[in-house]
N, C-alpha and C positions, 0 to 999 in steps of 0.2 A: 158621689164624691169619692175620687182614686188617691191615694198615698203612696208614691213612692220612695222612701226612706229608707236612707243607707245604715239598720238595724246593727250594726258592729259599730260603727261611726257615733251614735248615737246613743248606743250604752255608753260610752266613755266621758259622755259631756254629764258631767255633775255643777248642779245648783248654777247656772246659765243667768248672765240678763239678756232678757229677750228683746230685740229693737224692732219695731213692725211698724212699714208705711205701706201700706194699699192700696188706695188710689193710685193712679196711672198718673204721671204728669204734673203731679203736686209738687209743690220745691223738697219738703220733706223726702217723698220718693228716688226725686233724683240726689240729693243729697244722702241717700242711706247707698244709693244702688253704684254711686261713686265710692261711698267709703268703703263698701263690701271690696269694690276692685284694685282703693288703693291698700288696702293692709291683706289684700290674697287672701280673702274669704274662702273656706273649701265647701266648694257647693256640696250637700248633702241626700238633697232630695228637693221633691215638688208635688204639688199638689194640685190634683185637674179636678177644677167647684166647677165649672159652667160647660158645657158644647154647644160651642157658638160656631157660627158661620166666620171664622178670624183666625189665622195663620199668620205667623213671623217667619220670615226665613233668613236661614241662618246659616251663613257657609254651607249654601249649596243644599240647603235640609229645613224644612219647612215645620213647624210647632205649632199646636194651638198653643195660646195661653194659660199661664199656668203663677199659682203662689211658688216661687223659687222659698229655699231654706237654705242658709250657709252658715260654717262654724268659726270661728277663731279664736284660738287660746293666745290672751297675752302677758304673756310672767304666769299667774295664778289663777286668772280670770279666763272665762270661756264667757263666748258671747253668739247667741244667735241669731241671726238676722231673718226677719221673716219677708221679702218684699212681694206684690204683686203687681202683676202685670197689664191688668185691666180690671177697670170701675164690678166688681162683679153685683149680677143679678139681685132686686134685692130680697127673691126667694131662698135665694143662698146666704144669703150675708150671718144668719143665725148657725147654720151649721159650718159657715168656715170657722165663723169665732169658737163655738163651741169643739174645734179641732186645735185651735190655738188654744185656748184654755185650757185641754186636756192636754198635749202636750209640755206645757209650760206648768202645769200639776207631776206629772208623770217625773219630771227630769228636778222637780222640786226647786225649781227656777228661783232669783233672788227678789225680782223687780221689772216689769213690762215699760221701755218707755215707747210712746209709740208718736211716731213724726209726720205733723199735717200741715195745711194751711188755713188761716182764715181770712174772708178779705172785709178790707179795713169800709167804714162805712163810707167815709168822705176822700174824697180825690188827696185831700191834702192831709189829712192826719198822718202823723208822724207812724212810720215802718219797726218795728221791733219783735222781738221774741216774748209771748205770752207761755205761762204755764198751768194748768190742772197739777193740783194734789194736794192729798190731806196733809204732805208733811213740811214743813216748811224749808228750804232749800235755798243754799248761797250760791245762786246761779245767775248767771246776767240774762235774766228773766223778770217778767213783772205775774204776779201769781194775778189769775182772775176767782170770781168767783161765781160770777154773772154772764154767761155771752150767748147763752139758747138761742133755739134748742141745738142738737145736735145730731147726728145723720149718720146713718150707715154706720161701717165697721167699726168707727172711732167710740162713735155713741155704744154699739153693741158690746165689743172690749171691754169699754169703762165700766158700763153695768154690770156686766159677768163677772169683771175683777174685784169690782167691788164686793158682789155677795159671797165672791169665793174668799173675800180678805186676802186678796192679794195687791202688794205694793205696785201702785200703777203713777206713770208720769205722762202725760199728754206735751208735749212743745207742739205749740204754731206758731207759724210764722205768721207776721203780719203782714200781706199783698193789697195789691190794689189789683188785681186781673189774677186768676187763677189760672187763665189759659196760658198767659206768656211768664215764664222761669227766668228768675233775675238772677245771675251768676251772685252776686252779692248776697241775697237770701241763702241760697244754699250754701256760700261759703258760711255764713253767719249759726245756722244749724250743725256745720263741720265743728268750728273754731267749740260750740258751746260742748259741743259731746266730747272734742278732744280734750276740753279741760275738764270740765266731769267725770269724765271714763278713763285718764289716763292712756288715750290711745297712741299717742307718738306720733302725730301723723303729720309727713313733709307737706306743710301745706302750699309749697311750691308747685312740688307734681301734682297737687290735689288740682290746681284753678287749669289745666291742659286738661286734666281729663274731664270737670264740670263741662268745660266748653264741647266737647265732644259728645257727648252724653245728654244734651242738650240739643245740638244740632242734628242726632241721630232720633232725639224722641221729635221735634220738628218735624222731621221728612217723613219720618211714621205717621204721624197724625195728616198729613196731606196729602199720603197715598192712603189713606185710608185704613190702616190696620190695627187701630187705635181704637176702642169704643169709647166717646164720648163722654165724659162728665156727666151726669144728668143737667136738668136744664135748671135746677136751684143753683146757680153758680154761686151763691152766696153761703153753701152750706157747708160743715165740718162733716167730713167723712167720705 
């Protein structure tokens, strides 16, 4: 595992909430990876967990996959965004957290909220915003307390945060298909963090870039540059 972090950049960020979605293609995902571009997130660094046979290309310049990091201060608040870019390994999944953990220690961070899906059991059950945490919260949210087990980085996070006593919030969304991204859900994830975090955010220009963002991780996924979901499609994380 390589870190590239912009060490001047990064001194300056005091007591951070940390926002992490991980998975690849999850509404949460595109829903953080749209807000990093509507409030001009400054990319900071990245982080290479896997070498895989898997390149993006990108204006003309090709990348493996990587956890991106971006920062934004708004008024008093700094905020860092953690997203990745592909389902990682799940030999890796402990020491990526164990990197987010340390850094989110290090910068003496306020609160990790981290943004997933999970899919609903019945075709017809009603769609909404679930929440994880200990503390009780006036959010247009329904707190669960039951929905195991839990998978991968989501599951790993929460555990770590937890023994480290650090303040952790889980949102999912409720989907019926984790493959296909409902512009609705992700806006639904926008609207709740713009009210909770005071981000100001036009949620005018917000539903053009969804769209786009959307149509772009599509075409990914059908040329292939994409790694798959594992095949528990029903799981968090």
């Amino acid at each position: 595992m390589k870190a590239e972090i912009k060490k001047s950049i990064l001194n300056k960020i005091k007591k951070p909430i940390m926002i992490v979605s991980l998975p690849v293609a999850h509404v949460g995902n595109v829903a953080l990876n749209a807000l990093a571009e509507q409030l001009n997130a400054q990319p900071i660094g990245k982080l290479f967990v896997d070498k895989l046979p898997i390149v993006f290309v990108r204006k003309n310049k090709a990348e493996f996959p990587v956890v991106r990091f971006y920062h934004k201060k708004i008024k008093k608040e700094n905020f860092l965004f953690v997203l990745g870019e592909y389902q990682p390994k799940e030999e890796s999944v402990f020491p990526l957290c164990s990197f987010i953990i340390s850094l989110f220690k290090k910068l003496k961070g306020k609160r990790i909220i981290i943004l997933d899906g999970v899919k609903t059991a019945k075709e017809k059950e009603g769609k909404g915003m679930l929440y994880i945490s200990k503390e009780k919260l006036n959010i247009d949210a329904k707190k669960v307390e039951t929905i195991g087990p839990l998978f991968g980085p989501t599951a790993v996070l929460l555990q770590m945060a937890d023994e480290a006593k650090i303040e952790i919030l889980i949102l999912l969304t409720q989907v019926q298909d984790l493959k296909n991204i409902n512009i609705s859900d992700v806006k639904s994830n926008v609207i709740l963090l713009n009210n909770m975090l005071h981000l100001n955010i036009n949620l005018e220009q917000f539903d053009a870039q969804v769209k786009k963002l959307k149509k772009s991780i599509k075409a990914s996924k059908i040329e292939g540059k994409i790694i798959p979901v594992k095949q528990y499609r029903d799981y968090i994380g």
